[in-house]
C-alpha positions in Angstrom: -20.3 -19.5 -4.8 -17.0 -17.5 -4.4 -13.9 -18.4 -3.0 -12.9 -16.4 0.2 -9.8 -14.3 -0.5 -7.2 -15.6 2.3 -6.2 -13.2 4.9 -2.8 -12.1 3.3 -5.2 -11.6 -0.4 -7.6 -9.1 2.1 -4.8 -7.2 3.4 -3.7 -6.6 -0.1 -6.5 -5.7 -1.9 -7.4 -3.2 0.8 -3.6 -1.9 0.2 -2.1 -3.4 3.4 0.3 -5.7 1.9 3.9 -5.9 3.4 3.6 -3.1 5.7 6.8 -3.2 8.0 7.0 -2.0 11.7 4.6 -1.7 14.3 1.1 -1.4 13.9 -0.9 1.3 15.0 -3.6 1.1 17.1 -5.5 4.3 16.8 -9.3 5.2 15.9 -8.4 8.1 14.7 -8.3 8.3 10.7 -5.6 11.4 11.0 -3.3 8.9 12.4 -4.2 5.9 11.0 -3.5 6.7 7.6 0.5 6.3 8.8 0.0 2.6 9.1 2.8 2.3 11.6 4.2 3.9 14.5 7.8 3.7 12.4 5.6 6.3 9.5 3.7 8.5 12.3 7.2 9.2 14.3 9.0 10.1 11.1 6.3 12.3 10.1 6.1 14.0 13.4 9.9 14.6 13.8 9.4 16.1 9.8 6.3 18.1 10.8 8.3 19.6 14.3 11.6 19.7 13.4 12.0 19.9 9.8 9.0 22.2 9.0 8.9 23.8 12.8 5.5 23.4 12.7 3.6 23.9 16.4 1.9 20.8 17.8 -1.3 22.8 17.7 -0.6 23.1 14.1 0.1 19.4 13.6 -2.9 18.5 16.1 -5.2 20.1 13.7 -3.7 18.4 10.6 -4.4 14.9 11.9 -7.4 15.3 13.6 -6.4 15.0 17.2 -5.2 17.2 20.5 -2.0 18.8 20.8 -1.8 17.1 24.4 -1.9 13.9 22.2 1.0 15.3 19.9 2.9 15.7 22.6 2.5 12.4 24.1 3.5 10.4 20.8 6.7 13.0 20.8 7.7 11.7 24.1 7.3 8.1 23.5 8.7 8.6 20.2 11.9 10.4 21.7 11.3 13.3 19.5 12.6 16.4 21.7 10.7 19.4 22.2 12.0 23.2 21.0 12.4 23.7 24.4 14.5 20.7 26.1 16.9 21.4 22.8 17.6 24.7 23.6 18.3 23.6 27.2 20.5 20.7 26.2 22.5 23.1 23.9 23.0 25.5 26.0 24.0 23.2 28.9 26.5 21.7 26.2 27.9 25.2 25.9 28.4 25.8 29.5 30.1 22.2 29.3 28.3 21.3 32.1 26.0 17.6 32.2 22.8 17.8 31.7 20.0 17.2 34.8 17.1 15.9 33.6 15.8 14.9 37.2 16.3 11.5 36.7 18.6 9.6 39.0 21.3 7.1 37.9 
């Protein structure tokens, strides 16, 4: 008879061991392999902003749609091309910037 591993001894072995941040809850292995929503969002904001990669190009490296890119950007504040140019050029014109939200 064996002795059961405890939970923390599982987690290890399978590589898991002192992972820090948020879990992610995902069944999709593309994402998965981030561990935490910390990793994917730093990865994403790498992919977009570092590399300029397209979310169609990152939705095709992980595995999932770009409508699904997109959503992680917006929860994970990662601006698009598109609001950045608008923010800068409403910085330019020194006016504020109206992002249909009320106060």
């Amino acid at each position: 008879m064996t002795k059961q591993k405890s939970t923390k001894g599982r987690a290890k072995a399978q590589g898991k061991g002192k992972e820090t941040g948020t879990p992610l809850r995902s069944k999709k292995p593309g994402l998965m392999k981030f561990g935490t929503k910390e990793n994917l969002a730093a990865h994403l904001k790498e992919e977009y902003q570092g590399q300029g990669k397209s979310t169609v190009q990152i939705a095709k490296d992980l595995g999932v749609t770009p409508a699904r890119i997109g959503e992680l950007m917006v929860e994970y504040g990662i601006p698009t091309r598109g609001q950045a140019k608008k923010e800068a050029a409403e910085e330019k014109k020194g006016g504020k910037i109206d992002d249909g939200k009320q106060a």
